[in-house]
N, C-alpha and C positions, 0 to 999 in steps of 0.2 A: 588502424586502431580506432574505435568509437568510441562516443564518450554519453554516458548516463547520467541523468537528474535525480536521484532519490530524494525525496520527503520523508522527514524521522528515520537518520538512517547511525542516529549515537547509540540505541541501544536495542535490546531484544531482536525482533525480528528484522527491523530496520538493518541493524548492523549486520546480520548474516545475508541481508543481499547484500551490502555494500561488498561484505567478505567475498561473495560467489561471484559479482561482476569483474572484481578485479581480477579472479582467480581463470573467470571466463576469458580476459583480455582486454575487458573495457579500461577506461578513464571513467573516474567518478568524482560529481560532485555530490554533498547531499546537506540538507539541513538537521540542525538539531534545534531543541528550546532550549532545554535545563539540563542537558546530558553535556557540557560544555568539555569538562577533563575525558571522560569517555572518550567525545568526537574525535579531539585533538590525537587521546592516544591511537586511537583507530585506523586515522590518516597515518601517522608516525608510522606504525604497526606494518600496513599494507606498502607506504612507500619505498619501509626496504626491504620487504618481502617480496617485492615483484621493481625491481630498479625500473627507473625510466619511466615509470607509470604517473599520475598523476590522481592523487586522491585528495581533495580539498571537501572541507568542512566550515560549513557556514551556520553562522548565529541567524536563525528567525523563528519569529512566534506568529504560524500562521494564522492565530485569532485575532493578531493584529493587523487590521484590512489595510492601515494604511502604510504600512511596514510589510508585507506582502508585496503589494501595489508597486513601492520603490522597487521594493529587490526584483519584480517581474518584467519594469521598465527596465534594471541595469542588465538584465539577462536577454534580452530581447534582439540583438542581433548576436548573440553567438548560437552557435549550431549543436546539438544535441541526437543522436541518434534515439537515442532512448530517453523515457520515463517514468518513473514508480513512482505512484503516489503510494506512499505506504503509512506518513502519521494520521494517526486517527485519535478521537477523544469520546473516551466512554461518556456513557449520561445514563444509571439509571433507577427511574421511575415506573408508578404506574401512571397511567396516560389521563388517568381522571387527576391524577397529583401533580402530574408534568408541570414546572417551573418556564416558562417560556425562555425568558433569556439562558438560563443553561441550555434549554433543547436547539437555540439557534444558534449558540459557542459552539457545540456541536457538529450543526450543520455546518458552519462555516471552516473549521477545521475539515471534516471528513469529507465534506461535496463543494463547497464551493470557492475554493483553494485550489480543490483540482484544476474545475474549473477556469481558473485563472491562470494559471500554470501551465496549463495545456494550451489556452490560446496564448500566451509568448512563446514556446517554443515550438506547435504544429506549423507554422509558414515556412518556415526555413526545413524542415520533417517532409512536406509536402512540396517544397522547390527542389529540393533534392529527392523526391520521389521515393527517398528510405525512410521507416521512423517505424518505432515502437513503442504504443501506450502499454503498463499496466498497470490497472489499481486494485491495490488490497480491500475487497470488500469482505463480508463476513456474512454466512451460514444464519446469522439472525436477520438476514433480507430476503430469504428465503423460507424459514420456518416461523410459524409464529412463538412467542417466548413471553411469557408475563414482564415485565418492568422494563422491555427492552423498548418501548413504541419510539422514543426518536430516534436512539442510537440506528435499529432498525430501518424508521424510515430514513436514516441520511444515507446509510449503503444503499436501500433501494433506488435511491435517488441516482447515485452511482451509476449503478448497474443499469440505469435507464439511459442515462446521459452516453457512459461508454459504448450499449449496443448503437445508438444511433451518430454517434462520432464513427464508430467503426466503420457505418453504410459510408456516410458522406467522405471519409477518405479512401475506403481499402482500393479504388483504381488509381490511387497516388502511391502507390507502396506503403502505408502507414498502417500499422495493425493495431487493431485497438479491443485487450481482451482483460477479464476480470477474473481474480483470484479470489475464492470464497473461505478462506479457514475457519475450520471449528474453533475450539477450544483451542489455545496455545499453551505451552509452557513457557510463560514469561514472565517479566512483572506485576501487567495488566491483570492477571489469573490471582495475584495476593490476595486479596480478599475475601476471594473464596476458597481457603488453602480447607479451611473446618470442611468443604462441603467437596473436596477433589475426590477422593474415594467413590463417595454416594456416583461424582459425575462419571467417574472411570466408568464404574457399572454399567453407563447407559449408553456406551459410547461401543459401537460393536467391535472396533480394535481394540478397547480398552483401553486405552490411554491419553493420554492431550498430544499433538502433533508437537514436533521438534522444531526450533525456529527454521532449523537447515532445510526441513521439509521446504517451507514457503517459499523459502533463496532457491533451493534448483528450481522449482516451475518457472521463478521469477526470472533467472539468467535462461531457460531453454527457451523463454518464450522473445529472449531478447535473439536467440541464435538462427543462423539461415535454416533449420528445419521447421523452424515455426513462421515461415512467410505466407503462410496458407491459412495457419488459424488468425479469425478476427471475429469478433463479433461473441464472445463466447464468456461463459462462467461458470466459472472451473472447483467446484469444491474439494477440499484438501480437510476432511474432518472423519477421516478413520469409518465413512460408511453412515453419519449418524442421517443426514437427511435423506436417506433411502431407507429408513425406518419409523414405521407407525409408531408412534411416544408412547404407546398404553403397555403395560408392561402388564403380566399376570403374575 
C-alpha cells in the first residue's frame, strides 16, 4: 500500500482525488486552509469506507511561507509515494491593473509551494527509485485569456518547473506529469454562475468538466500503467484548446 501527499484536498476537486486515491488503494494525507469540518468529515467518510486505510487531514495555509516551511521540515523524513499539488488561488485582473502582492499570493500558493513540497519529499521518491509528481495546472497556461495574466503565469510556471523536474528524475523512477483543466464545476466557477451558459457554448463538449473527471487521470497517473508518462500536460477541458476562440 502507498501513501499520497495531496495539497487542497477538503473540497471540490481536491476532495475527489483524495476520494479516487483511496479508492485506488493508496494512503492519503492532504491539506486543507478553511475547509476545516469538510476535511475532518472526509477523513471520517473514507476511513470507514475502505477499513485499514489511513486518511489524515491537515490544517495549513500554504501562503504562509513560514508555516509551509515547518510543516515541510516535519514531513521530511517520511516516505511518500505520491504527490498532488492541487490547491490553487485565483487572482483576477488586467495585467496593466495587476495589484503585485496579490499576483505573488498567488504565485506562492500555486508555484512555489509546490516547489517546496516537492523538494521534502523527492529524496526519499528518488532513494527508493519509485515516486509520482502531479500538478493541477490549468488550460489558462496555455491559451491566452483577458484578466487571467498572473493566475496564468504561475501555472506556466508550473508547467515549466514540472517538465524539467521530470528530465532530471525519470531514470530514478519518479514521474513527473501535469494536469491542465478547463473550466470546472466547483466553487472556484461561482462567480461566474451569470456567465455559465454563454461559457457552455464555447466549450466544444458543452459543458464544465466533473471534479471526478480530474481525480481518475489524477489516480491513473499515480498507477503502474502510467510508469512511462513523464514529462507531460494533459488537458481535461472537453476539446476547448484545440479550438480557434473566433466563433461566426
Amino acid at each position: 500500500m502507498t501513501r499520497v501527499f495531496v495539497t487542497g484536498g477538503g473540497k471540490g476537486v481536491g476532495a475527489a482525488i483524495v476520494r479516487a486515491l483511496a479508492a485506488s488503494g493508496h494512503d492519503v494525507d492532504f491539506t486543507y486552509r478553511s475547509s476545516g469540518d469538510a476535511a475532518t468529515a472526509l477523513a471520517d467518510e473514507l476511513m470507514a469506507a475502505h477499513p485499514g486505510r489511513s486518511i489524515k487531514a491537515h490544517a495549513l495555509d500554504l501562503a504562509n511561507k513560514e508555516a509551509l516551511e515547518d510543516f515541510c521540515e516535519s514531513i521530511e523524513g517520511e516516505t511518500f509515494f505520491g504527490f498532488v499539488h492541487n490547491a490553487g488561488q485565483p487572482y483576477d485582473a488586467l495585467a496593466a491593473m495587476m495589484q503585485q502582492d496579490k499576483a505573488e499570493a498567488a504565485m506562492q500558493v500555486n508555484f512555489w509551494s509546490l516547489t517546496r513540497i516537492a523538494k521534502s519529499l523527492m529524496r526519499n521518491m528518488i532513494r527508493a527509485k519509485a515516486g509520482r509528481i502531479v500538478a493541477i495546472g490549468s488550460v489558462a497556461a496555455l491559451q491566452g485569456n483577458p484578466g487571467n495574466a498572473a493566475y496564468a503565469a504561475s501555472k506556466g510556471a508550473l508547467i515549466s518547473y514540472c517538465r524539467t523536474l521530470a528530465i532530471e528524475t525519470a531514470k530514478r523512477g519518479v514521474t513527473v506529469n501535469v494536469i491542465a483543466p478547463g473550466f470546472i464545476d466547483t466553487d472556484m466557477m461561482a462567480p461566474y454562475a451569470a456567465y455559465r451558459e454563454n461559457m457552455e457554448k464555447q466549450i466544444p463538449a458543452g459543458r464544465f468538466a466533473k471534479p471526478e473527471e480530474i481525480a481518475g487521470l489524477t489516480a491513473f497517473l499515480m498507477s503502474d500503467p502510467a510508469a512511462y508518462i513523464t514529462g507531460t500536460v494533459l488537458p481535461i477541458d472537453g476539446g476547448l484548446t484545440s479550438m480557434i476562440g473566433v466563433h461566426r
